[in-house]
N, C-alpha and C positions, 0 to 999 in steps of 0.2 A: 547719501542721506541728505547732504544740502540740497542736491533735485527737488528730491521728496518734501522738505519741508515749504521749502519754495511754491513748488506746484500745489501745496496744499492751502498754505495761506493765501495765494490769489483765489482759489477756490473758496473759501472762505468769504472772504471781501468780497469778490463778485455773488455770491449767494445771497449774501444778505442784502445787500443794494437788489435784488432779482425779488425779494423776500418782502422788505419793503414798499417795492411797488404795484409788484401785481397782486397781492391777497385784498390790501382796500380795493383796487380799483375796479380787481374781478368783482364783488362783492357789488359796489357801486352801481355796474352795468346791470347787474340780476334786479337789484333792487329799482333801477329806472328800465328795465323791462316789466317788472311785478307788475307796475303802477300805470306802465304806457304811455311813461311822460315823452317820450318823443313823438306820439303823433301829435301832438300839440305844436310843432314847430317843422310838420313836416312840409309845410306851406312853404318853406323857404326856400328848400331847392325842387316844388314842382315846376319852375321856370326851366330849370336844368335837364328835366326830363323830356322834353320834348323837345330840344337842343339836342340831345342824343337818341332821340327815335326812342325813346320807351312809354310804357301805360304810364298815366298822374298816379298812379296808385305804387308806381317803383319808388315813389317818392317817401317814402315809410323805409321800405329795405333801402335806401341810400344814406337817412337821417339814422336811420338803426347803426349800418355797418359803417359808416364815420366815426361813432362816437359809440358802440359796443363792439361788436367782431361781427365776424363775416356769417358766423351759426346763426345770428339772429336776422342779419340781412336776409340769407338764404328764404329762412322761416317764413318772414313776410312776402317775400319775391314767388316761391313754391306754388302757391296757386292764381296766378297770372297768366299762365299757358303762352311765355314769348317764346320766339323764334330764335333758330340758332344765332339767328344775329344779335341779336336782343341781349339773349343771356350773354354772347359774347363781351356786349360791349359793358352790361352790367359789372361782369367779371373782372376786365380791366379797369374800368373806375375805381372799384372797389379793392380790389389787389391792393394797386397804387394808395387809394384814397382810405384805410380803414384804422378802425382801433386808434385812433388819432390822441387819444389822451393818455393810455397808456406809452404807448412806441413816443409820443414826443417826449413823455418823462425819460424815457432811456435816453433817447436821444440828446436832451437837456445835459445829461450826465455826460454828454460827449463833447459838449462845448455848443451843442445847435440850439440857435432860440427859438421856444416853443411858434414865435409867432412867424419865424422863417420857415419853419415846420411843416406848420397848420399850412400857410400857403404854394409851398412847392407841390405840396401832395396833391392839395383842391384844384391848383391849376393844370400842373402837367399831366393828375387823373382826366382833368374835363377834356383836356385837349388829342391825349392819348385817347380818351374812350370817342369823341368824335368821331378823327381819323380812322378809327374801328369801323366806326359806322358810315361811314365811306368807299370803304376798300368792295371791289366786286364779290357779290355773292356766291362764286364758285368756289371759294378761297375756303369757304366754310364747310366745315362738314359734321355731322352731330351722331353719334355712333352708339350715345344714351338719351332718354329722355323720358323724362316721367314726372309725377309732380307727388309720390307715394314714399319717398324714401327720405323725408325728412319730416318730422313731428316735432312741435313745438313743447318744450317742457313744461307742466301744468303743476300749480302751486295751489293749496287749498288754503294757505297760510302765511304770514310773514313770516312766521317761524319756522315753518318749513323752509322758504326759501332761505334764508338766511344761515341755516345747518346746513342744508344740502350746498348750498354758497362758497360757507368756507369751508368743506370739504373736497368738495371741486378747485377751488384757487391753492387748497394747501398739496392736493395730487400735484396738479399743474406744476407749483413749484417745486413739489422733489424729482418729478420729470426734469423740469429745467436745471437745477442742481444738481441733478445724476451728467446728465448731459456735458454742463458745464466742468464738473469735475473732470471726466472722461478727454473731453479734448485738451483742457487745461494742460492736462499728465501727456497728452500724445503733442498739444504743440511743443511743450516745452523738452517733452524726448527728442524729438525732430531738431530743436532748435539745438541739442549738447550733443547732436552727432558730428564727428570728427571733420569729414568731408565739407559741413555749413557752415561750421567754426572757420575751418578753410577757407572758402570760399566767399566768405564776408561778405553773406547774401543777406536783404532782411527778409522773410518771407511774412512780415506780418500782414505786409498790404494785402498780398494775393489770397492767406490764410482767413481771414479776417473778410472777405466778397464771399469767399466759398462757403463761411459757415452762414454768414447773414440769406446769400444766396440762396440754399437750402433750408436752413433752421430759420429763418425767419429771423426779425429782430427781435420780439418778448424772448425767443427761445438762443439765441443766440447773442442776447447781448451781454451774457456776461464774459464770452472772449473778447463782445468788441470796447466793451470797456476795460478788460484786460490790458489789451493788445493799444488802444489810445495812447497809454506814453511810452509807446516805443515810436509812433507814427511821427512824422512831419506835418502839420500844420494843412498844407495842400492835399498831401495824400487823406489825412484824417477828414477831411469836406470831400475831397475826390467820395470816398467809400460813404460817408454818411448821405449824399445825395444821391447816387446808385443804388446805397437800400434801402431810401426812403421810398423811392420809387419801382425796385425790383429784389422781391423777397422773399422766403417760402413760396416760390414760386411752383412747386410740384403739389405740395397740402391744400394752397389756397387754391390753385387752379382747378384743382381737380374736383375742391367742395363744388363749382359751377355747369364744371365737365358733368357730371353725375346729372343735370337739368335741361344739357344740351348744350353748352358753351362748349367754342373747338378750340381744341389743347392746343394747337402748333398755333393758330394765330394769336392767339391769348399771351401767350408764352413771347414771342416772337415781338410781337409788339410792344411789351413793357423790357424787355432786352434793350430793343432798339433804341426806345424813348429815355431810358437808365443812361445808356452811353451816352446818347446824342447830350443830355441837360448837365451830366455829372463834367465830363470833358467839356463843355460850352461854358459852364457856371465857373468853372476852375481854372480856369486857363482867362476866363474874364477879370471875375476878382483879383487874382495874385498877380496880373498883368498892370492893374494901375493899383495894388500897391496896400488891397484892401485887405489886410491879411487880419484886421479883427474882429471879419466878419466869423471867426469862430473861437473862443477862447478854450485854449487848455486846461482839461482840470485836473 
């Protein structure tokens, strides 16, 4: 019964911090889609687009899925007709680099500042998607490709958008609530089995990659704010800068895959790039001593 009540109340707690953030914020991005206030600033990173080999015109889908999701990058990207490479490296930018106001808020929650945030994503994206765009062209291979299997949602209203909004953001969140519950109860069975108790393992570091890992951080962060004050300080920036940069990596890869982006180098390179900054960034910090570069909440 103690389990039980335990696994419920963090379930609770995490829900409503999950609850609070993404219904405005979804909301928020529909209504600066409505409007198309991001092409107005998409001028900012068209420097960047041609630094990674793609059309000025990716320059829309990059400002979109920065600061909305990847559904809207996609949207504006769809009819551009780029090359496996192309969409490849779009896909790794953006992986890395996306939903940037939402995920930093979660993040916030974990002790990361927004503004350390905003810039590990923009930069290890840009550098990551480079190196993409570098690697030989046999490496790719594109096994879909069409530009028919995504439609942009069309609104005749504000009010329409706005009903359909929080309808959308309120699903999304009992997804993410069913979710969270669900592992909650399975970490915390895992963790009162006799054998772990023995064996004086903490599994929350490895627990805590695997769900960010897969579920992404929106959908996933209410273990990984769970799972925070059981961490270590190191360990807890170890994992926050691995899934800033390596996350839903099968959901997200795949919305690109569907355009022509190839999965294994996709995948494989924000892997690579996850470990390499996460173990380099950690092993820097806590070496001379900078341990408040994340605070506990």
């Amino acid at each position: 019964m103690e389990f039980f009540k335990f696994s419920l109340n963090s379930s609770i707690k995490s829900s409503w911090i999950i609850i609070k953030l993404v219904i405005p914020i979804y909301i928020l991005a529909d209504i600066l889609y409505y409007y198309n206030t991001l092409s107005y600033v998409s001028f900012l990173v068209k420097p960047f687009t041609s630094f990674l080999g793609l059309p000025p015109e990716a320059s829309l889908s990059i400002i979109s899925g920065m600061f909305l999701n990847l559904y809207a990058a996609v949207a504006f990207a769809a009819p551009l007709h780029m090359s496996v490479v192309q969409w490849s490296v779009l896909a790794v930018f953006l992986g890395i680099c996306h939903s940037l106001v939402v995920e930093s808020a979660i993040m916030k929650k974990l002790g990361i500042s927004t503004l350390f945030s905003y810039s590990l994503r923009f930069f290890v994206g840009l550098i990551a998607a480079f190196t993409t765009s570098l690697l030989p062209k046999f490496l790719f291979s594109s096994a879909i490709s069409t530009t028919d299997v995504f439609h942009k949602t069309e609104y005749h209203s504000l009010s329409s958008l706005l009903f359909n909004s929080f309808e959308n953001a309120v699903i999304l969140s009992i997804k993410i609530i069913i979710l969270i519950t669900t592992l909650i109860f399975i970490m915390n069975f895992i963790k009162n089995l006799k054998f772990i108790k023995n064996s004086k393992k903490n599994i929350s570091k490895s627990f805590s990659i695997i769900v960010g890992l897969f579920l992404g951080i929106t959908y996933g962060a209410g273990i990984l704010i769970t799972e925070s004050s059981q961490l270590k300080k190191q360990d807890l920036f170890f994992i926050a800068i691995f899934l800033m940069i390596c996350h839903a990596v099968v959901e997200d890869t795949l919305l690109f895959v569907i355009f022509g982006a190839d999965f294994t180098v996709v995948l494989m390179v924000r892997i690579v790039f996850a470990l390499i900054f996460a173990y380099g960034l950690s092993k820097f910090y806590f070496k001379n001593n900078k341990d408040d570069i994340i605070s506990k909440k």
